[in-house]
MDAnalysis code that builds the backbone (N, CA, C; Angstrom):
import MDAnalysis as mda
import numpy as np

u = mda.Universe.empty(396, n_residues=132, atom_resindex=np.repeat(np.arange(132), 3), trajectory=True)
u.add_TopologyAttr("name", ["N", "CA", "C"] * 132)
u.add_TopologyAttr("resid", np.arange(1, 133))
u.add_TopologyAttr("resname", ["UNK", "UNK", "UNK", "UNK", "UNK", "UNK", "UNK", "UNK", "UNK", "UNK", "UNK", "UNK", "UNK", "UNK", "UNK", "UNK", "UNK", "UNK", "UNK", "UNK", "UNK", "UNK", "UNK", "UNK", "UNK", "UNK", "UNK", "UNK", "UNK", "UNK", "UNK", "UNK", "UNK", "UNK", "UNK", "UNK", "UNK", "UNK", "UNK", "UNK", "UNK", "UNK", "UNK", "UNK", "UNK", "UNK", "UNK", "UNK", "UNK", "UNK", "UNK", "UNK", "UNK", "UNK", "UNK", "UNK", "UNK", "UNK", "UNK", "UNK", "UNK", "UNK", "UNK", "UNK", "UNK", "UNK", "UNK", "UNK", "UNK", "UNK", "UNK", "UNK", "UNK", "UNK", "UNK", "UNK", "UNK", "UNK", "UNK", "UNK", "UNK", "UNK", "UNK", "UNK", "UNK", "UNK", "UNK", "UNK", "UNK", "UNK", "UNK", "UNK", "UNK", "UNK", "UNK", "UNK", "UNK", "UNK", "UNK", "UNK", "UNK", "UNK", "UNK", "UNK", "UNK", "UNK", "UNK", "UNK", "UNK", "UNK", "UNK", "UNK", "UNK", "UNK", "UNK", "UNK", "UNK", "UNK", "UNK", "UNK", "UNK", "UNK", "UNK", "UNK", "UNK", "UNK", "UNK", "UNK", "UNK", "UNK", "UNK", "UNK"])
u.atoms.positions = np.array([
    [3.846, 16.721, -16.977],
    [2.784, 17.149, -16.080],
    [1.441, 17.052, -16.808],
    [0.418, 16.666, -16.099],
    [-0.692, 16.463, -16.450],
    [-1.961, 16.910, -15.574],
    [-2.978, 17.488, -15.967],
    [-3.732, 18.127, -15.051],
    [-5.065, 17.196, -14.937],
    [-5.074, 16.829, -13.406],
    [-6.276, 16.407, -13.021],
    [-7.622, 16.722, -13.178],
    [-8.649, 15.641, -14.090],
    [-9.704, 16.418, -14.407],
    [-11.082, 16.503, -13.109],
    [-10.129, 15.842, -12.035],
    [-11.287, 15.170, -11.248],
    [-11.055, 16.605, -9.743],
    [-9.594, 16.688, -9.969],
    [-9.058, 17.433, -8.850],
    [-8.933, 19.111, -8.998],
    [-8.438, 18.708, -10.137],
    [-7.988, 20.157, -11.329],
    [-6.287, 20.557, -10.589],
    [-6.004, 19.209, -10.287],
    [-4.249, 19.949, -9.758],
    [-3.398, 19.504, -10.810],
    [-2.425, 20.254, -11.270],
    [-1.298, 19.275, -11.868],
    [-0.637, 18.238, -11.486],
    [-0.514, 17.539, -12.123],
    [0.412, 16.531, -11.498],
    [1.153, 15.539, -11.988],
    [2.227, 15.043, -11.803],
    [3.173, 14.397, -12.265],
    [2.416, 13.119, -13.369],
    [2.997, 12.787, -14.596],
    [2.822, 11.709, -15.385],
    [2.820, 10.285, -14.760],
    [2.864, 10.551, -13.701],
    [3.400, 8.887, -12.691],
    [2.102, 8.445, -11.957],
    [1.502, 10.084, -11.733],
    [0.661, 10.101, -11.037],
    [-0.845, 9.539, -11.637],
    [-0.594, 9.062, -12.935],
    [-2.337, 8.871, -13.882],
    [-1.995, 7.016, -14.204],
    [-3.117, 6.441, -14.404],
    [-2.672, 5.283, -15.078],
    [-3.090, 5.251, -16.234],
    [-2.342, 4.155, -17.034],
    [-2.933, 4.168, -18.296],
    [-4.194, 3.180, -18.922],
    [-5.033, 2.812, -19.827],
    [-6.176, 2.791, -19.945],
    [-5.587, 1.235, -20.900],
    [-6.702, 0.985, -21.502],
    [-6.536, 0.134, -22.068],
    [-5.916, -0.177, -23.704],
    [-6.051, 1.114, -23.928],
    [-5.381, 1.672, -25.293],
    [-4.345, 2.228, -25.546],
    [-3.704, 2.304, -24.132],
    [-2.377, 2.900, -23.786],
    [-1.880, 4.857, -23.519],
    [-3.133, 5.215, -23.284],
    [-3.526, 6.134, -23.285],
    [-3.799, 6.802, -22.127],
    [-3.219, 8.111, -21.200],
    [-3.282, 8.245, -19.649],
    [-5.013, 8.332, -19.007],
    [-5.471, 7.673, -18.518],
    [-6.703, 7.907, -17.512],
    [-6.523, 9.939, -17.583],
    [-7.960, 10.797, -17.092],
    [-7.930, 11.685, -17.300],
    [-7.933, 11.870, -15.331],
    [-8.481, 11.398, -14.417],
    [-8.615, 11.538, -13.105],
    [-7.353, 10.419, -12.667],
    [-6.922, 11.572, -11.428],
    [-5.187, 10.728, -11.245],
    [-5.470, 9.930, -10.348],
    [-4.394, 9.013, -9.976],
    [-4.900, 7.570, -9.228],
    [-5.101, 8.274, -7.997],
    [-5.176, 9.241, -7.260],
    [-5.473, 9.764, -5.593],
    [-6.867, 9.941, -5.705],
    [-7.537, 10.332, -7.109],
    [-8.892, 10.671, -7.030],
    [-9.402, 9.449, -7.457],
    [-9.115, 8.873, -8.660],
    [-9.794, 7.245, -8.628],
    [-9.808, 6.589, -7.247],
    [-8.450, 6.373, -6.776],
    [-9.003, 5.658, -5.058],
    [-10.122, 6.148, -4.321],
    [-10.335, 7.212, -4.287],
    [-11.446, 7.566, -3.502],
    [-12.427, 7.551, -4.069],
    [-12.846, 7.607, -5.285],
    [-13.857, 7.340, -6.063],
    [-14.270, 6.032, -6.125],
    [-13.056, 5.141, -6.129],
    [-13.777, 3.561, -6.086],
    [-13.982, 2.927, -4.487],
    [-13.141, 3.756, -3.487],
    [-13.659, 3.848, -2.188],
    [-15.152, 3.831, -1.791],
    [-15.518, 5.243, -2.206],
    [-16.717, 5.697, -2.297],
    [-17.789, 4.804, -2.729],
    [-17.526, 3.928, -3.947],
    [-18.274, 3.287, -4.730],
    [-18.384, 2.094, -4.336],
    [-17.244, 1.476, -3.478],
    [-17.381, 0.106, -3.092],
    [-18.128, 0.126, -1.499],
    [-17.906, 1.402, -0.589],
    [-19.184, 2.048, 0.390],
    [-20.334, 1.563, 0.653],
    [-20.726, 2.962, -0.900],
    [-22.203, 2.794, -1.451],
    [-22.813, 1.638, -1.922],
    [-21.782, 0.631, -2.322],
    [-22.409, -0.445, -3.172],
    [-22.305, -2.334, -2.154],
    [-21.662, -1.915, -0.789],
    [-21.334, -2.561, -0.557],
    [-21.990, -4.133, -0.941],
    [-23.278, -4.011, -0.404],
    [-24.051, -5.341, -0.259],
    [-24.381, -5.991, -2.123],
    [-24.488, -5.043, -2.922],
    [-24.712, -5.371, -4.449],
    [-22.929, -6.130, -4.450],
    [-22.010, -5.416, -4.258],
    [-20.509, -6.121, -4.954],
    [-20.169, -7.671, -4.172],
    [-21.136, -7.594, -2.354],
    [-20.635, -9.127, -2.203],
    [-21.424, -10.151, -2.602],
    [-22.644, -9.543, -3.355],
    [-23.303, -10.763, -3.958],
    [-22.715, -11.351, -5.653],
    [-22.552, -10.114, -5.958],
    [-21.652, -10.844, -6.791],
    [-20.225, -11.576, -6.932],
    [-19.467, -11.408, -5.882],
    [-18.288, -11.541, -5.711],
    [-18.520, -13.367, -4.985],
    [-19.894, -13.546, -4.244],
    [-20.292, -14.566, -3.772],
    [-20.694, -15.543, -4.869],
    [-21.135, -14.998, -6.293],
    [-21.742, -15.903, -7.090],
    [-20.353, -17.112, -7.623],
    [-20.804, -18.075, -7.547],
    [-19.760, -19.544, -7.961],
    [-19.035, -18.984, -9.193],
    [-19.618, -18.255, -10.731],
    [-19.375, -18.505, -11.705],
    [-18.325, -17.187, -11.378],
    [-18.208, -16.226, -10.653],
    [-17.678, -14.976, -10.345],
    [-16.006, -15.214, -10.096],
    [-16.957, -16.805, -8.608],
    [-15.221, -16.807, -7.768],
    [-14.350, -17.614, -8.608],
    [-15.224, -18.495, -9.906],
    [-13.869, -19.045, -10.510],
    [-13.584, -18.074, -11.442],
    [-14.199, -17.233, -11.689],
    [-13.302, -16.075, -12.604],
    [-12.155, -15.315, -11.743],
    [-12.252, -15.253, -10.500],
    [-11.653, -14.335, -9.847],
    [-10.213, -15.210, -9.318],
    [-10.300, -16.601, -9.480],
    [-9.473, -17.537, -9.100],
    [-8.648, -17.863, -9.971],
    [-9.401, -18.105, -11.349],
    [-8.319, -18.238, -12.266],
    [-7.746, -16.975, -12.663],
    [-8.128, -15.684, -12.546],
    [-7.467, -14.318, -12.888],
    [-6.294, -14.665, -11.452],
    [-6.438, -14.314, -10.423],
    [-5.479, -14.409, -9.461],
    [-4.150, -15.967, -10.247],
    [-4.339, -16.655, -10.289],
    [-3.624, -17.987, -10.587],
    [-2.898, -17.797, -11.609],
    [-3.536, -16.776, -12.956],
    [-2.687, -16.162, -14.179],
    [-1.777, -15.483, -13.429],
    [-2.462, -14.129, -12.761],
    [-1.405, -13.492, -12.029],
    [-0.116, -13.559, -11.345],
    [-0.339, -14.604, -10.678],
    [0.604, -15.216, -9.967],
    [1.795, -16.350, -10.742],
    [1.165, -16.762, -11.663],
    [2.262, -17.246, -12.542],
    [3.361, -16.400, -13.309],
    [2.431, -15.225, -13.505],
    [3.329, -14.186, -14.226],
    [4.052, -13.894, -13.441],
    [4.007, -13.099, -12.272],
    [4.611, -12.640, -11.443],
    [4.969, -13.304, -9.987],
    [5.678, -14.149, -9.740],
    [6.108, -15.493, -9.271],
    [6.984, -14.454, -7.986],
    [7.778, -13.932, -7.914],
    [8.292, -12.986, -7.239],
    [7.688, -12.171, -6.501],
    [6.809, -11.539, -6.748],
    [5.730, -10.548, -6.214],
    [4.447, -11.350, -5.602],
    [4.055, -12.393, -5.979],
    [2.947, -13.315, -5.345],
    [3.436, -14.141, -4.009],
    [4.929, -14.441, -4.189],
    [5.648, -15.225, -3.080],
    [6.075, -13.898, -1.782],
    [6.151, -12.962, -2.549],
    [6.564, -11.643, -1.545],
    [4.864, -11.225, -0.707],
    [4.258, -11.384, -1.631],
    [2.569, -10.979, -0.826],
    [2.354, -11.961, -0.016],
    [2.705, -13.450, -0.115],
    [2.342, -14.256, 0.962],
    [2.606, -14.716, 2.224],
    [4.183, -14.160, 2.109],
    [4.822, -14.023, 3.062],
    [4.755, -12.901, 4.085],
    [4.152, -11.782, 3.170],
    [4.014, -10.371, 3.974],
    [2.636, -10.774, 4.696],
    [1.898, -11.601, 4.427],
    [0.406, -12.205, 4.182],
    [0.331, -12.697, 5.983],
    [1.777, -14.104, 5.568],
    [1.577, -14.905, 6.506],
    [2.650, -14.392, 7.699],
    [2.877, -13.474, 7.568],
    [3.875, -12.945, 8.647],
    [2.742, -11.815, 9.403],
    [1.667, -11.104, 9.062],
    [0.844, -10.278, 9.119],
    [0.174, -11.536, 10.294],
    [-0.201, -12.625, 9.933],
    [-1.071, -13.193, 10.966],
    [-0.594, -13.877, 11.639],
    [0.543, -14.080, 11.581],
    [1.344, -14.928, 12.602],
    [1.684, -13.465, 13.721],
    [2.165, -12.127, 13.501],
    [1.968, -10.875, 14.303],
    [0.694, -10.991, 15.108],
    [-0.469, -11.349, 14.469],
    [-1.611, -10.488, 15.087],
    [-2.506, -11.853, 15.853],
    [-1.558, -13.193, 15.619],
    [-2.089, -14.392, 15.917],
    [-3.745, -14.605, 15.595],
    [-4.122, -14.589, 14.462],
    [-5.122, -14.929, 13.520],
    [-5.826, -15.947, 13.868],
    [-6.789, -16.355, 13.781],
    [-7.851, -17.647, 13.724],
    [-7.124, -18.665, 12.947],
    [-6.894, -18.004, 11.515],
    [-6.545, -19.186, 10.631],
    [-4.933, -19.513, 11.012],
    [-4.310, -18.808, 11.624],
    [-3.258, -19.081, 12.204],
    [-2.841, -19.995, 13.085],
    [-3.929, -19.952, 13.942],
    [-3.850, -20.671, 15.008],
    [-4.505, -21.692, 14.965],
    [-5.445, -21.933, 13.865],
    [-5.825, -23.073, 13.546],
    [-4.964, -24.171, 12.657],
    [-4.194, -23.265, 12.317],
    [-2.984, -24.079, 11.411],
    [-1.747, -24.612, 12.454],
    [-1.920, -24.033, 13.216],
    [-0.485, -24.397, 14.464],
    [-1.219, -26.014, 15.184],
    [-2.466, -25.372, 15.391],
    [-3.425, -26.779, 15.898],
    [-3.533, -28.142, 15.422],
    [-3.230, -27.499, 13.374],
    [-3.265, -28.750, 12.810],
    [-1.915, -29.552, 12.454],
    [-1.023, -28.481, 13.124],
    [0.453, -29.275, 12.727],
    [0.507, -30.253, 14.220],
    [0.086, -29.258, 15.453],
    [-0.006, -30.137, 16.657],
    [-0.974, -31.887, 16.850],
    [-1.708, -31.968, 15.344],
    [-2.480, -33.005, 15.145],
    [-3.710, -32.982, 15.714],
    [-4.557, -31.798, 15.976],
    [-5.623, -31.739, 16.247],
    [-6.357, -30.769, 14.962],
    [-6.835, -31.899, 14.028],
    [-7.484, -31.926, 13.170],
    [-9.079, -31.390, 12.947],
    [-9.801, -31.023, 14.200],
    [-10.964, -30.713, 14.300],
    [-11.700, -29.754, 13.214],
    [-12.966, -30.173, 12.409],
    [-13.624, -28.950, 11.065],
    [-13.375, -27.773, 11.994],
    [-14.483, -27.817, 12.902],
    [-14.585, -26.664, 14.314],
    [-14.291, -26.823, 15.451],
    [-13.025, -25.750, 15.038],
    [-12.652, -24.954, 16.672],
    [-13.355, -24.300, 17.568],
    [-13.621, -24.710, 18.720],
    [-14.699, -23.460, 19.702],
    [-13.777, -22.686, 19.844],
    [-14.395, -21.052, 19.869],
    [-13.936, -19.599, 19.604],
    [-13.763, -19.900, 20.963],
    [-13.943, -20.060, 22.229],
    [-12.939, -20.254, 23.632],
    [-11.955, -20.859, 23.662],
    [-11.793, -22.172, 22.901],
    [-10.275, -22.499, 22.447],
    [-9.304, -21.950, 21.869],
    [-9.766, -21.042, 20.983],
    [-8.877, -20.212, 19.782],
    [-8.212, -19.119, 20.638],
    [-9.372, -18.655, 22.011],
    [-8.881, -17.222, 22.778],
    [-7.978, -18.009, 23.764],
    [-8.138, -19.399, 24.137],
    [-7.148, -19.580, 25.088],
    [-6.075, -20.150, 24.705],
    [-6.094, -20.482, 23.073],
    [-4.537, -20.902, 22.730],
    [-3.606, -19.595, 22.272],
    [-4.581, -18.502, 22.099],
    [-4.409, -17.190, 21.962],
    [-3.470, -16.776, 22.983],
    [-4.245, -16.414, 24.112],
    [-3.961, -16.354, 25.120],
    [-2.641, -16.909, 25.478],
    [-2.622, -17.918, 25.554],
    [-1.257, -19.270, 25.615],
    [0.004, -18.479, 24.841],
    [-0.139, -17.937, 23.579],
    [0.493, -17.676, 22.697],
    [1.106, -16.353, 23.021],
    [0.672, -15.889, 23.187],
    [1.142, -13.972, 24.230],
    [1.851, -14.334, 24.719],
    [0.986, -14.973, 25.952],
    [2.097, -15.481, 27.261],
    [3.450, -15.764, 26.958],
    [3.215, -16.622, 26.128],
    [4.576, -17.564, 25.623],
    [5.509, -16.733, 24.995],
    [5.156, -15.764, 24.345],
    [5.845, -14.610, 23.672],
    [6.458, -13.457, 24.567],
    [5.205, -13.446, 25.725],
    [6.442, -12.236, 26.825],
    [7.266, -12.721, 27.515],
    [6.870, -14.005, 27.608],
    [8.114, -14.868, 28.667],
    [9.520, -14.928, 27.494],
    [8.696, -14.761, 26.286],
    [10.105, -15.490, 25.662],
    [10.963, -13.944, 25.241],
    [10.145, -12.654, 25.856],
    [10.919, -11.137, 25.719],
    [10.364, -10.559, 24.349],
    [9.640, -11.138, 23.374],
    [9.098, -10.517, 22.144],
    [7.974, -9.842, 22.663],
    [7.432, -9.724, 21.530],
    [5.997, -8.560, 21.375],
    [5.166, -9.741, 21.541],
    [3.861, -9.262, 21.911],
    [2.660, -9.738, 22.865],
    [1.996, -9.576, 21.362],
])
């Protein structure tokens, strides 16, 4: 047990992460989330300019690409949870991908096409007895 310095509750050893020295964080991960909640809020418009800068997104691309090599199992499980998430909620990029297997290749889709292949796509789903 370890006592929260952020909360002041006790709480389980599971509950803190560890630092870079191997050493437990002193605020437990329920209060860090909301703290970096809070912070990504307040900061919104400063974090997407940086997150927008070129030299940023290939840092952020090749960190993801390490990641995913390491953990090959867990990256194939996120993409699937990924692409099953928008194939549910029939997505833009979803349906732009169904478009391009159908061979309509277009850069831009008009957003009235997307709602009526949308559309199309429901339909087709209550007739066929699934979820809309």
């Amino acid at each position: 047990m370890k006592l929260c310095r952020k909360c002041g509750v006790e709480k389980p050893l599971d509950k803190f992460r560890e630092n870079s020295r191997g050493y437990l964080c002193s605020p437990c991960t329920d209060c860090r989330s909301i703290s970096n909640k809070t912070y990504r809020k307040n900061h919104f418009e400063r974090l997407k300019k940086i997150r927008q800068h070129p030299e940023q997104r290939k840092r952020d691309t090749a960190s993801t690409r390490r990641w995913q090599a390491r953990n090959p199992e867990k990256a194939r499980a996120l993409e699937l949870a990924k692409n099953h998430k928008a194939t549910q909620n029939l997505s833009d990029f979803y349906i732009k991908s169904l478009l391009r297997k159908a061979g309509i290749n277009k850069e831009v889709v008009p957003s009235w096409f997307l709602e009526s292949y949308r559309f199309y796509l429901k339909a087709k789903r209550l007739i066929r007895g699934g979820d809309a």
